[in-house]
C-alpha positions in Angstrom: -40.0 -108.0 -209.6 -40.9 -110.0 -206.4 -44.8 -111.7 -207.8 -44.9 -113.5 -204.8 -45.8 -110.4 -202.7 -47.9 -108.8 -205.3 -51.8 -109.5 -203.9 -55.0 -108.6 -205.1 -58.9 -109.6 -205.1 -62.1 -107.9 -205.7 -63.7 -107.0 -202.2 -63.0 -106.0 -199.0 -60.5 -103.3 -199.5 -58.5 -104.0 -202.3 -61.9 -103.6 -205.0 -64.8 -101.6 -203.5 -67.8 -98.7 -204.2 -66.3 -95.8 -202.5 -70.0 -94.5 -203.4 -73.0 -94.7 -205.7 -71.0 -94.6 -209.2 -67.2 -94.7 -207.7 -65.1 -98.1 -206.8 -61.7 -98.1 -205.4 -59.3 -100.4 -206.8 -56.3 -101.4 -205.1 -53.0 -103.5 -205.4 -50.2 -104.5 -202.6 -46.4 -105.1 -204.2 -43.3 -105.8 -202.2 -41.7 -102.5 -200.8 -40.3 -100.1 -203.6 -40.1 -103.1 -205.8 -42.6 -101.0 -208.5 -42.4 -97.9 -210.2 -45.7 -97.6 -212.4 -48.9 -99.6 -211.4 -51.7 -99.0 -213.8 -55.1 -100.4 -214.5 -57.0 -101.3 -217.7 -60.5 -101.3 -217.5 -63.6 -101.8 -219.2 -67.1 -102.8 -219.4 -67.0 -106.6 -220.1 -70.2 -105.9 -222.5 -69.0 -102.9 -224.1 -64.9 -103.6 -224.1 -63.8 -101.8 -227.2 -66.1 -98.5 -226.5 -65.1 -98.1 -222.9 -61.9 -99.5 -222.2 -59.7 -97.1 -220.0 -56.1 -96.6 -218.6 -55.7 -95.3 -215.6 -52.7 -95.1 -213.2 -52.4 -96.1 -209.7 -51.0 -93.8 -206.8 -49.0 -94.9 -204.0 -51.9 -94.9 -200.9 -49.5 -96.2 -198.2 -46.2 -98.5 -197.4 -45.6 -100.3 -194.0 -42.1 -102.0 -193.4 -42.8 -105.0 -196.3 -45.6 -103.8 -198.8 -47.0 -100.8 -200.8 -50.2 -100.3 -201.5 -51.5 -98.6 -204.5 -54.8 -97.3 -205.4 -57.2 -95.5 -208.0 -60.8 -94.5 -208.5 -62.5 -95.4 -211.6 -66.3 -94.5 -212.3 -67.5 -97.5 -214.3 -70.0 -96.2 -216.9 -72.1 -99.2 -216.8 -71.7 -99.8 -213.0 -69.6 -103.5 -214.3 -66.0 -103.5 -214.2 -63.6 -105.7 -215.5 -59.5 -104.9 -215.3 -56.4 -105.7 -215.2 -53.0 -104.6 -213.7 -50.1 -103.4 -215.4 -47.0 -103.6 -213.5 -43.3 -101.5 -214.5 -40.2 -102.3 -212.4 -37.3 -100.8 -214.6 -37.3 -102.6 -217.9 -39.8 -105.2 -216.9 -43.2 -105.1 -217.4 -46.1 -108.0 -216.1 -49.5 -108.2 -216.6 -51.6 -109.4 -214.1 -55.0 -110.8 -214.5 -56.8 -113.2 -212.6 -55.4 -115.5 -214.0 -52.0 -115.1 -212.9 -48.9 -113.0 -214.4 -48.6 -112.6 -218.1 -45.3 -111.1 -220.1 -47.4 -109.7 -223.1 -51.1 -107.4 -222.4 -53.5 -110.1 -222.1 -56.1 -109.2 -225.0 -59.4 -111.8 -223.3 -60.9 -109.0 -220.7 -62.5 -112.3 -219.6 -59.5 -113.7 -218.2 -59.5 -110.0 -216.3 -60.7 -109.1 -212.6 -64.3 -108.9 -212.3 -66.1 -106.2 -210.0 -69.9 -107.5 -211.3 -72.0 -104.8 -210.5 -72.0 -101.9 -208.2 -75.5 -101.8 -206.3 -76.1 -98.4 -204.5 -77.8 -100.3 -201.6 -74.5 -102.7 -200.8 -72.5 -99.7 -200.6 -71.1 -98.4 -197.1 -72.2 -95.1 -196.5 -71.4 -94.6 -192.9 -73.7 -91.1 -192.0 -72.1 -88.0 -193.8 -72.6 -86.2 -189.9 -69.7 -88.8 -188.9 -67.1 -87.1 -190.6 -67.5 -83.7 -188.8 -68.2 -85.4 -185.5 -66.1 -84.6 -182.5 -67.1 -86.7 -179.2 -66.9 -86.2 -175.7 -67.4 -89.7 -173.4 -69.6 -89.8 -170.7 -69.2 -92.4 -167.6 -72.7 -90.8 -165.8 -72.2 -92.1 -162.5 -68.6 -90.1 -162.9 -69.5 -87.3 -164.2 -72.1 -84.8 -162.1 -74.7 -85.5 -159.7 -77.5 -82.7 -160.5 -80.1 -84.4 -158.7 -79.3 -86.0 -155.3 -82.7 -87.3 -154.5 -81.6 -90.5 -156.7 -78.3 -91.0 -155.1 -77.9 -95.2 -154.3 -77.2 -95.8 -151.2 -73.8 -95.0 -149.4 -72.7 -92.5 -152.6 -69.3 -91.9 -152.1 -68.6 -87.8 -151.9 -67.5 -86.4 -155.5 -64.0 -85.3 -154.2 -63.1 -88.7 -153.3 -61.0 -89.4 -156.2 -59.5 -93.0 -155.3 -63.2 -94.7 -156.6 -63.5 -99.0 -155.6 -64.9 -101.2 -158.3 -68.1 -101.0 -156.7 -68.9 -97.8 -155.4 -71.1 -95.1 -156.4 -70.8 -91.4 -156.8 -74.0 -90.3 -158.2 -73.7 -88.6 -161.0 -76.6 -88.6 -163.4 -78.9 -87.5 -166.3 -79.4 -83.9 -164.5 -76.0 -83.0 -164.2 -75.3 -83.6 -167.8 -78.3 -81.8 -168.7 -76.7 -79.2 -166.1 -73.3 -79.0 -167.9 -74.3 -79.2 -171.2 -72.8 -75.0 -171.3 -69.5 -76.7 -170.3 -70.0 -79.3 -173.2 -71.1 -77.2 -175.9 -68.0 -74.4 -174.4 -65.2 -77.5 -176.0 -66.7 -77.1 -179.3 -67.5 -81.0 -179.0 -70.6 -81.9 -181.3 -71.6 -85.7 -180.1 -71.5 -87.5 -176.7 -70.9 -91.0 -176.9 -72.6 -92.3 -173.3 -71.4 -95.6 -171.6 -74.7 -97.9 -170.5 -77.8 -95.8 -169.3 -80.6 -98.8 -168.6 -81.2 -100.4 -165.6 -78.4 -102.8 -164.0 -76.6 -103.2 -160.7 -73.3 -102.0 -161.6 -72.1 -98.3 -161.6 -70.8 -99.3 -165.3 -74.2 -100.7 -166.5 -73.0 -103.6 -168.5 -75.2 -105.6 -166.9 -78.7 -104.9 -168.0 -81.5 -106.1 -165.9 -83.9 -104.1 -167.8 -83.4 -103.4 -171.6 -86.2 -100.5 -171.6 -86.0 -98.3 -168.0 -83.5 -95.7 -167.9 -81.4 -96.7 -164.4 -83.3 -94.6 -161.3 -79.6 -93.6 -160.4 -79.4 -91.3 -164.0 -83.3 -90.8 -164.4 -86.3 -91.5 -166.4 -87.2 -92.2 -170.3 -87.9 -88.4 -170.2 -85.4 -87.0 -168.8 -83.3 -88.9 -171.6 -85.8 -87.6 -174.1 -85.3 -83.8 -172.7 -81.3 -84.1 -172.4 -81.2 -85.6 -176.3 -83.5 -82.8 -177.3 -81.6 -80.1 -175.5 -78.2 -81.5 -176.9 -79.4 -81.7 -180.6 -80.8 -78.1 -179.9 -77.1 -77.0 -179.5 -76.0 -79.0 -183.1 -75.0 -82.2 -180.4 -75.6 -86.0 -181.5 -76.2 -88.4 -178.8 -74.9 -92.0 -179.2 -75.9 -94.7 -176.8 -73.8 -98.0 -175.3 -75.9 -101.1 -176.3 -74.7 -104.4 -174.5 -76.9 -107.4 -176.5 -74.0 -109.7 -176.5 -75.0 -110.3 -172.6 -77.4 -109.3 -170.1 -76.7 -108.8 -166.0 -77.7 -111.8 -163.6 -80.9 -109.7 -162.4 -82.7 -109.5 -165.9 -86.2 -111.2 -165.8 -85.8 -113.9 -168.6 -82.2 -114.9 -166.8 -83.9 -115.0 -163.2 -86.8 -117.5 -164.8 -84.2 -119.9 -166.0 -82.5 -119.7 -162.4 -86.1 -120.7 -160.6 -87.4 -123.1 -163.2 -84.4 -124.6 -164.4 -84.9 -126.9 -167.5 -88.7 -125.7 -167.1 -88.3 -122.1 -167.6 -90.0 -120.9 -171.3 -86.8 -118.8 -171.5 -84.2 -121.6 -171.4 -82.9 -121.3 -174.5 -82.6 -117.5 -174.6 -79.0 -118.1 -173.1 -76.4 -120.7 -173.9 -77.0 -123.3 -171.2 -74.3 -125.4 -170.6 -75.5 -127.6 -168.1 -78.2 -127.8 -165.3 -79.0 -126.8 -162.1 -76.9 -123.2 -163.3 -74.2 -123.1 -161.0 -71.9 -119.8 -160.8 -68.9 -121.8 -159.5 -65.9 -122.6 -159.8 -66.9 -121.5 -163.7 -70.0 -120.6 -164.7 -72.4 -123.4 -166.3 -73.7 -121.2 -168.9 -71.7 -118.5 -171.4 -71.2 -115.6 -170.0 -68.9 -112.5 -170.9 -65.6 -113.8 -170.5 -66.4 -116.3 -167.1 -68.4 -113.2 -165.6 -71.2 -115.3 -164.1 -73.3 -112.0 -163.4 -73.2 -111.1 -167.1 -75.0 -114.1 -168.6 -74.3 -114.0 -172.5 -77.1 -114.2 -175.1 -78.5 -116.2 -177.8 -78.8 -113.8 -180.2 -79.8 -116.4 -182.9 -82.8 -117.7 -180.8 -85.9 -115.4 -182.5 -87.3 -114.0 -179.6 -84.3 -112.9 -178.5 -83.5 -111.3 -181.5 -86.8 -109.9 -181.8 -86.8 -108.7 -178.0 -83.3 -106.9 -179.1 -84.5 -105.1 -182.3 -87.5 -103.8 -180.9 -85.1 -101.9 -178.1 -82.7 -100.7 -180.4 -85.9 -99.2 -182.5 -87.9 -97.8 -179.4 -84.7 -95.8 -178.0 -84.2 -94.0 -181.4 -88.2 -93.5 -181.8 -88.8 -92.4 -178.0 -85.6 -90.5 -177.4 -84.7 -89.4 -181.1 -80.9 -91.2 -180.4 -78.1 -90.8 -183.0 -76.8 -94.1 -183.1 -75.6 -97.0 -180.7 -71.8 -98.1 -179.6 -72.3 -101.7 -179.6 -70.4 -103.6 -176.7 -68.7 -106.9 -177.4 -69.9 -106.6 -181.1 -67.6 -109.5 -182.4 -68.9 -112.4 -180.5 -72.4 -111.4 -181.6 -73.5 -113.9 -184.7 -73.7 -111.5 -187.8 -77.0 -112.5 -188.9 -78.2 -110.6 -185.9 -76.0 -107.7 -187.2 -77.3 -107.2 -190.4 -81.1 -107.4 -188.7 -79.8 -104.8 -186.5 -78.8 -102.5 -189.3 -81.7 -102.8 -191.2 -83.9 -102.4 -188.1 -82.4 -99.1 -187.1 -81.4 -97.5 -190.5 -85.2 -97.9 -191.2 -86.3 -95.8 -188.4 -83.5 -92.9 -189.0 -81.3 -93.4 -192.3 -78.3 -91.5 -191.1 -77.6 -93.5 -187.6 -74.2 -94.4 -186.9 -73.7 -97.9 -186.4 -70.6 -98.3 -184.6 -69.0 -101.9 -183.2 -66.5 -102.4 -180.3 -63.6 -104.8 -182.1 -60.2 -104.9 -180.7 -59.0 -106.5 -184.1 -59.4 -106.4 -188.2 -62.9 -105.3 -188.3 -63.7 -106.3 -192.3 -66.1 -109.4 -191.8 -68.0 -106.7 -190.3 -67.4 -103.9 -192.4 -69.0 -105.1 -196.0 -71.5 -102.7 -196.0 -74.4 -105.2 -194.3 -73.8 -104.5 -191.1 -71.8 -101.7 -189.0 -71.1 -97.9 -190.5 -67.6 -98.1 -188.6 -65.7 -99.6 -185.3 -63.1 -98.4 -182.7 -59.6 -97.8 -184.0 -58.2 -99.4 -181.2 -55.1 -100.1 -183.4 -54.7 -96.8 -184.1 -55.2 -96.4 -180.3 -52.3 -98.8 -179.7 -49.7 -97.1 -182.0 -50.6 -93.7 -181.1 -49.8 -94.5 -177.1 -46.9 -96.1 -178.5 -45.5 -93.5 -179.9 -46.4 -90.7 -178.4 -46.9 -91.7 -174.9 -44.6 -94.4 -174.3 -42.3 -93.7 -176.8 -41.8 -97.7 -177.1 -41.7 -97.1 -181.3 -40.0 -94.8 -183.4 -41.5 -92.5 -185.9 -40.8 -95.0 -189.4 -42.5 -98.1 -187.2 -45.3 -96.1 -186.2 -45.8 -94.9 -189.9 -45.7 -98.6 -191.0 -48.5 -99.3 -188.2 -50.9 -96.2 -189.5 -50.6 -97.0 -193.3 -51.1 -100.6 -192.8 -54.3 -99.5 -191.3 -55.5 -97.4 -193.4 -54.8 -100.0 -196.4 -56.8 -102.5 -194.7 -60.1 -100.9 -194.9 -61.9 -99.2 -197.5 -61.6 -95.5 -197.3 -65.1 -94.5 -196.0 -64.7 -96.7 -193.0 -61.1 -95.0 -192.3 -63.5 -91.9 -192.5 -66.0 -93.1 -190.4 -63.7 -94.6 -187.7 -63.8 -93.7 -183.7 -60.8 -93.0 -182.8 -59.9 -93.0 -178.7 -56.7 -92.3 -176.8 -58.5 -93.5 -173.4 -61.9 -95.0 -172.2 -63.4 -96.4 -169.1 -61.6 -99.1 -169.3 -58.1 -97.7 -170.0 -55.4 -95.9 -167.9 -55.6 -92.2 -168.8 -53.6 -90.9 -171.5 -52.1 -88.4 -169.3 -50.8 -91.3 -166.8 -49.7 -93.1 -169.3 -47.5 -90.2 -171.2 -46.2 -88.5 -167.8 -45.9 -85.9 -169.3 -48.3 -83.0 -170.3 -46.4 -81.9 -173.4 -46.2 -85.4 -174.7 -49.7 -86.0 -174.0 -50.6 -82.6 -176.2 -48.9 -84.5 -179.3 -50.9 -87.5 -178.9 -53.4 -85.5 -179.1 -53.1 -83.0 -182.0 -52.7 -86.4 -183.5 -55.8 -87.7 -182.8 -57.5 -84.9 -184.2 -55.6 -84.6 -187.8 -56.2 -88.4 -187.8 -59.0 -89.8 -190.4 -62.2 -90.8 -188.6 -64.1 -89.3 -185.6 -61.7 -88.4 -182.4 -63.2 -89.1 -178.9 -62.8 -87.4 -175.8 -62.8 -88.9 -172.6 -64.4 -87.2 -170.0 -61.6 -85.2 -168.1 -58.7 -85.6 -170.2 -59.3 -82.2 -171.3 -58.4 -80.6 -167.9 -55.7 -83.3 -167.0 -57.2 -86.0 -165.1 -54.7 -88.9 -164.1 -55.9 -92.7 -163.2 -54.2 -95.8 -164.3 -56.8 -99.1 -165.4 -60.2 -99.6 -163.9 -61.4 -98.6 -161.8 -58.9 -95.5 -160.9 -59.7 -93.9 -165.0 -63.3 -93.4 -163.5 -62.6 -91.5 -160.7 -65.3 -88.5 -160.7 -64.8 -85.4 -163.2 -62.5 -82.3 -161.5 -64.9 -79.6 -161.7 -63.1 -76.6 -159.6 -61.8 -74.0 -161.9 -58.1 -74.4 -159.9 -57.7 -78.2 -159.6 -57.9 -78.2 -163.6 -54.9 -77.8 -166.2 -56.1 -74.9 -167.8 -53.4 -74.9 -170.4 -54.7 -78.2 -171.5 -58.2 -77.4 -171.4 -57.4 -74.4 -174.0 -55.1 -76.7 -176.0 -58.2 -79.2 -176.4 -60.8 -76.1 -177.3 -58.2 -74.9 -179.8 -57.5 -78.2 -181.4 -61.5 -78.6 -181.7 -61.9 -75.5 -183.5 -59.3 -75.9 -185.7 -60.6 -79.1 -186.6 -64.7 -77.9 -187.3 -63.0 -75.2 -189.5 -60.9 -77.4 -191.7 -62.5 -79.4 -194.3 -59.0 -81.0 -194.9 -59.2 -82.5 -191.6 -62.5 -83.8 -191.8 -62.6 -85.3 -195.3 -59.3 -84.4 -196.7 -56.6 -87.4 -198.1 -54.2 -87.9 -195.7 -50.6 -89.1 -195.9 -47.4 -89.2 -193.6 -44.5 -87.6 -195.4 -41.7 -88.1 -193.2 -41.1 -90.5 -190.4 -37.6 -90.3 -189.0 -36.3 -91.0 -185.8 -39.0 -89.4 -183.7 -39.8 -86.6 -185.9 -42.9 -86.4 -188.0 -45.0 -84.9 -190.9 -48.9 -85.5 -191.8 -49.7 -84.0 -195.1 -53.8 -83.5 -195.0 -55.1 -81.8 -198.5 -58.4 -80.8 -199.5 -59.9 -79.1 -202.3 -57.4 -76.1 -202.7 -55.7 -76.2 -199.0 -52.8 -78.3 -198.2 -51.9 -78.3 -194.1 -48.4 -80.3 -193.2 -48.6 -80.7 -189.6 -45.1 -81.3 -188.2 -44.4 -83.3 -185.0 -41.2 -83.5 -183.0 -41.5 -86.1 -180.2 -38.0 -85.6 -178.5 -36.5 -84.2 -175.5 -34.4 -81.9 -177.6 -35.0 -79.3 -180.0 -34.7 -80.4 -183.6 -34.2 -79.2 -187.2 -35.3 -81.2 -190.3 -36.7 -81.5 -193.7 -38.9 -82.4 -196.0 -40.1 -82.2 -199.8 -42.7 -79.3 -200.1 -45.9 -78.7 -202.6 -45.5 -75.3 -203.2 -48.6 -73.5 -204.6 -49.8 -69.9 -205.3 -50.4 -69.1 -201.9 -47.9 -68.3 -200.0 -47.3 -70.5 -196.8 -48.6 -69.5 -193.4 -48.2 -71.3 -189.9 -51.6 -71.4 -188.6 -50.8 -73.0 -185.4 -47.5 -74.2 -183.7 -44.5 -73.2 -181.8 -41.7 -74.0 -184.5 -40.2 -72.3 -186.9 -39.5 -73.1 -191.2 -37.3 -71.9 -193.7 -38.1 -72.7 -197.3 -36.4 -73.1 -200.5 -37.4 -74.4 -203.6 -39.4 -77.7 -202.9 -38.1 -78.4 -199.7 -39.2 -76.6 -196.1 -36.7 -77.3 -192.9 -38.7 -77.3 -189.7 -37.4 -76.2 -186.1 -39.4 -77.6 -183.5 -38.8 -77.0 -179.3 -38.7 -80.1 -177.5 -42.0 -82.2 -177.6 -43.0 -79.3 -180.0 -45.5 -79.2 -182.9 -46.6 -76.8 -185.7 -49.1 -76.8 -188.8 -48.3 -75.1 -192.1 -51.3 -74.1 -194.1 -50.6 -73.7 -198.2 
C-alpha cells in the first residue's frame, strides 16, 4: 500500500456539506493501489450511539490517483471519522493522526468536520442546473434600430470585422430575435458588457449605470429582460469591476488633478504625473493603459460597486452577473458582493471568470460557480484537435471533477468558444468533429454555453475574426448543424440525468468513448467514436428491467449478458437509454 499518495483533509473538496444535513467525504490513494475504502463515523458527543460504517465508492481516477467518495448525513450536524483502507491482506487505519495497523478506538484522534451551518453551505441557484445559454456579443449580433448606429458602422455582411470597428447591433435586435432564441430551446443569455464604454467589447466602462446609446436605454434593458423571462429565459450580465475604461469620470479627475484629485486612491497609482507610456504608471488590466484597474479595497470604491451590482438586479430584474477578471479582485470585495446581491434576489447566479483551480473562491462565501475553462481545454483537445487520446482526456475530466465539490461541478459554465476564442468549428475543421464536441458539452455536468453562431456554423479564428456579425440568411447557414444543436437542447431539458444525474466515463480507449449519466430510475451510456474509421467495441453494461433503447445516435449495439459492443460510423455517436 503506497501511504505516501494517500491525501486527505476536511474542506475544500475532500470534506464538505453537499447540502443542509448532507457532507461529502472524500479520499485520494495511488492508482488501483486499494480495494475497499470505508469510513467510520460518529458524533464526537454521542460516539457509542451513533457511530456508523459506511463505504466509499470510486468517484474518479486520472493517470496517478483515485478518488473515492461517500455521503453521510451526520445526525447531530458534527462529524468525526476515520478511514479504513484494504489492499489485499493489508489493512491501515488512517486518522489524523497518521496511519495506524490496529482500528484506532480515541474518535478524538479522528478527522473533524465541526459543524455543518446551513448558511456556509454552497448552494449555487437550483435554476443553474437546468440552464442552457446562448452568448451574446450585441454589437455582433443584430442591429434592430439604426438610429443609434456609431459613426462609420461597418455593413452587417462584412464578415472580416477590425479590432475597432462597429456593426451596430443592439438591444432592439435582440429584443427582435428573441423568436429565433426561444426556437433553440436555449433558457438563459449570458450578454458580454452592456454600459457605457468606448470599445465595441465594452470592457472599458466609462459609466457603471447608463446602458451604452449604441444598444439602448435602462428601459429598453428593462423591457428585453421582461420579455425574455416571459418566455422561461434568465438574463445574466458581464460585470467588469476589476477595471474601469480611460473615459470614466473618477479616472479622468485623477488625470486633471493629479495628486490633488479626491479620487486618487480609487486606482493603484504607481507614480505621478500618470503617464500611458512606454508602460503605464498606474495598474491596469494587463499593461492596457485605457483600462485603468481598480482598488476594490478602497471603501468608496467598493461601495460605488455594490450599489451597481444591486441597482441592475432591482431596476432590470437581472439573473445574475459573469464577473470579468474575477481572480485579481481582493476576496473581501467578493464576499461583500455576494451578500449584496443574494440579498436583493436569493437565487442569483454568481459566476467568476478563472482560467485556473477556482477553490479559494469556491468555499461557499463568495461565487455560486466559474468557467470550466479546463474542461474547455480538454474538450478542444480531444475532440477538435485530436492532440490527446481518449484515456488522457479521461484523466483530465475526473481530475476535475475531484477537485471541486460536487455542487460546483453542477453549477459550472461550461464553453467550447467565446469572444475571445477562435470558433470551435475553425478549430475542429471539420463539422462532424465539431458535432462530438458538442454532444459533449451538453451530457457534461454544469451549465453548457452557446456562442452566438456556432449553431449555424460560423468560422473565425482569435479576436477579433470570432466576432464577425451573426449569419442570418436562411442559405448562408449549416442547417444540419443548426438542427443538431436544437436536438441536443431538447434532449437535454428532457433528461433529468443530464441535468442532475451522477456522471462517470466508463471507457476511454484509443479515441473511443463512453459517458454513463444515471438518474433516479434511467441510466443513458452515450458512446463517442472520434476516428476517421468506423469502429466496433465494448463495454460492461448495467442491465435493468427495461429493456434498452437507442434514443439518439447513428451506431449500432449488440448485447450479451453484461457487456454491449458498440458500432459507430466514423466521427459517429449514439446514446443508449436503460
Amino acid at each position: 500500500m503506497q501511504l505516501e499518495a494517500i491525501y486527505h483533509r476536511p474542506g475544500n473538496s475532500y470534506c464538505y456539506p453537499y447540502d443542509g444535513h448532507t457532507i461529502h467525504i472524500r479520499l485520494r490513494t495511488k492508482k488501483d493501489d486499494l480495494q475497499v475504502v470505508k469510513a467510520l463515523y460518529g458524533d464526537k458527543y454521542d460516539w457509542d450511539n451513533t457511530v456508523r460504517e459506511a463505504e466509499l465508492h470510486k468517484l474518479a481516477s486520472d493517470e496517478l490517483f483515485d478518488y473515492w467518495q461517500t455521503e453521510v448525513d451526520p445526525p447531530h450536524l458534527r462529524l468525526r471519522y476515520a478511514f479504513e483502507l484494504v489492499a489485499g491482506e493489508q489493512t491501515v487505519w488512517y486518522t489524523e493522526k497518521g496511519f495506524f495497523k490496529e482500528r484506532p478506538t480515541d474518535p478524538l484522534q479522528f478527522f473533524d468536520y465541526p459543524f455543518l451551518w446551513s448558511n456556509e453551505v454552497l448552494q449555487p441557484p437550483a435554476w443553474v442546473k437546468d440552464a442552457i445559454f446562448y452568448q451574446i456579443f450585441p454589437d455582433r449580433f443584430a442591429n434592430g434600430d439604426q438610429t443609434n448606429d456609431p459613426d462609420q458602422v461597418r455593413p452587417w455582411e462584412d464578415s472580416n470585422p477590425g479590432p475597432q470597428d462597429f456593426y451596430g447591433g443592439d438591444l432592439q435586435g435582440v429584443l427582435d430575435r428573441l423568436d429565433y432564441i426561444s426556437s433553440l430551446g436555449v433558457n438563459a443569455i449570458y450578454f458580454t458588457p452592456l454600459f457605457e464604454a468606448k470599445t465595441n467589447h465594452k470592457y472599458d466602462t466609462t459609466d457603471y449605470l447608463k446602458v451604452d446609446p449604441q444598444f439602448g436605454d435602462t428601459e429598453l434593458l428593462k423591457k428585453l429582460v421582461k420579455a425574455c423571462h416571459d418566455r422561461g429565459i434568465r438574463v445574466i450580465l458581464d460585470a467588469v469591476f476589476n477595471h474601469c475604461g480611460y473615459w470614466f469620470a473618477p479616472f479622468q479627475d485623477v488625470l486633471k488633478q493629479g495628486e490633488a484629485s479626491r479620487f486618487r486612491d480609487w486606482f493603484h497609482i504607481k507614480q505621478f504625473p500618470l503617464a500611458r507610456t512606454p508602460r503605464p504608471s498606474y495598474h491596469c488590466f494587463a499593461f492596457e493603459s485605457h483600462m485603468p484597474k481598480l482598488n476594490t479595497v478602497h471603501p468608496e470604491v467598493r461601495a460605488y460597486l455594490l450599489d451597481v451590482a444591486q441597482y441592475w438586479i432591482r431596476e432590470c430584474d437581472i439573473d445574475g452577473w459573469r464577473l470579468d477578471v474575477a481572480n485579481e479582485i481582493d476576496h473581501e470585495f467578493w464576499r461583500e458582493f455576494r451578500k449584496a446581491c443574494k440579498g436583493v434576489k436569493p437565487d442569483f447566479y454568481i459566476l467568476g471568470e478563472i482560467w485556473h483551480d477556482a477553490m479559494p473562491w469556491l468555499q461557499g462565501d463568495q461565487f455560486d460557480a466559474v468557467m470550466n475553462y479546463p474542461a474547455t481545454e480538454a474538450i478542444i483537445d480531444f475532440f477538435a484537435k485530436g492532440t490527446i487520446d481518449a484515456e488522457q482526456f479521461s484523466f483530465q475530466v475526473n481530475k476535475l471533477l475531484a477537485n471541486y465539490p460536487q455542487q460546483v461541478n453542477e453549477a459550472t459554465f461550461t464553453v467550447l468558444g467565446s469572444h475571445d476564442t477562435p470558433r470551435l468549428l475553425t478549430v475542429a475543421q471539420n463539422d462532424k468533429k465539431a458535432m462530438l464536441a458538442v454532444l459533449f458539452q451538453f451530457i457534461f455536468l454544469g451549465a453548457p454555453c452557446i456562442y452566438y453562431g456556432d449553431e449555424v456554423g460560423m468560422t473565425g479564428g482569435p479576436d477579433p475574426d470570432c466576432r464577425k456579425p451573426m449569419v442570418w440568411e436562411e442559405k448562408k447557414q449549416n442547417r444540419e448543424l443548426l438542427d443538431f444543436y436544437q436536438e441536443l437542447i431538447s434532449f437535454r431539458t428532457n433528461h433529468r440525468a443530464l441535468q442532475e444525474g451522477s456522471f462517470q466515463i466508463i471507457y476511454a480507449n484509443h479515441r473511443q468513448l463512453v459517458v454513463q449519466r444515471k438518474h433516479a430510475s434511467e441510466q443513458l451510456y452515450i458512446c463517442f467514436n472520434n476516428s476517421e474509421q468506423e469502429e466496433t467495441f465494448s463495454f460492461e453494461w448495467m442491465q435493468q428491467d427495461t429493456a434498452p433503447i437507442t434514443v439518439l445516435g447513428n451506431g449500432t449495439y449488440t448485447i450479451e449478458k453484461d457487456e454491449i459492443t458498440v458500432s459507430l460510423p466514423a466521427f459517429g455517436w449514439m446514446i443508449v437509454r436503460n
